[in-house]
C-alpha positions in Angstrom: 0.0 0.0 0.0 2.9 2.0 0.0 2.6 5.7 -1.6 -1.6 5.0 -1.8 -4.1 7.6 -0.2 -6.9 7.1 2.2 -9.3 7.2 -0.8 -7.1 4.7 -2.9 -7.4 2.6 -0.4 -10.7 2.8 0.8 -12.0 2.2 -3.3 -10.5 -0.9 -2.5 -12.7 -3.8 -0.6 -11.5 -3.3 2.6 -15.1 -4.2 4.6 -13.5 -7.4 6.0 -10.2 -5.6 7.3 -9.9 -3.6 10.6 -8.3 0.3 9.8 -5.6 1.2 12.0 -4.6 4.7 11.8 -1.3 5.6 13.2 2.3 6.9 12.9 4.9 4.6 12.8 7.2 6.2 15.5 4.0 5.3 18.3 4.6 2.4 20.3 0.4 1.8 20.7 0.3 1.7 17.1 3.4 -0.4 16.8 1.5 -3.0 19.3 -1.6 -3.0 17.7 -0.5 -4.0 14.4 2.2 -6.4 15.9 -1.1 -8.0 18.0 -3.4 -7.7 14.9 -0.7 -10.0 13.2 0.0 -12.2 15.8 -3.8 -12.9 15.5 -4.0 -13.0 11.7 -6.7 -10.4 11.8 -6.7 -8.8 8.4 -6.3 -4.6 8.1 -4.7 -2.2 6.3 -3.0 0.4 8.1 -2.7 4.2 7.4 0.3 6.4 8.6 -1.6 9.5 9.2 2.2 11.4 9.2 2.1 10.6 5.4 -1.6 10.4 4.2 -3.8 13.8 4.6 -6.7 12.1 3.9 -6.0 9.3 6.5 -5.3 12.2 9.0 -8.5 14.1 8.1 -10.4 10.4 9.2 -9.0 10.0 12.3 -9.6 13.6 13.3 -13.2 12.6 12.7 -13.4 9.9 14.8 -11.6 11.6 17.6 -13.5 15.0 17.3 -10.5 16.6 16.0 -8.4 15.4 19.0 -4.5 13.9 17.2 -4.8 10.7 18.9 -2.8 7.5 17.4 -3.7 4.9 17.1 -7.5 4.6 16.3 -8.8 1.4 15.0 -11.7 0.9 12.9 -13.2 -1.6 14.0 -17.1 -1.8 12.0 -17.5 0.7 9.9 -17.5 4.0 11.1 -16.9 2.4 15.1 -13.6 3.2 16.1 -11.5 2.1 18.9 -9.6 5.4 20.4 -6.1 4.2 21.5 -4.6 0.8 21.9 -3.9 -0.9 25.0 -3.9 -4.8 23.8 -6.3 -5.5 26.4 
């Protein structure tokens, strides 16, 4: 996915993967996908230092509050922050 926008990938079917939006220098993000992998649960991740649009989404889901990582968990439900528990 490397180089595609949020809207790239979103044109794509992504309605059986999780959405993790995140920067790759934040441990909770680092852990989330690290867990979603150990568990073979299929997402695609957005770095929201490199993808506008992807940052635009997870200002939505967090009212507009920079907050990494945010999880989409069912379309338009989002998990705010990752703990692994």
């Amino acid at each position: 996915m490397l180089g595609m926008g949020l809207l790239a990938v979103l044109e794509k079917d992504v309605m059986s993967h999780y959405m993790i939006f995140g920067k790759n220098d934040c441990p909770h993000t680092k852990k989330a996908r690290e867990d979603f992998l150990r568990q073979n649960k299929s997402f695609v991740y957005v770095n929201v230092d490199s993808d506008p649009q992807g940052l635009e989404k997870l200002l939505e889901y967090t009212d507009g509050k920079y907050i990494v990582p945010v999880i989409d968990v069912d379309e338009g439900n989002a998990e705010i922050g990752y703990t692994g528990d």
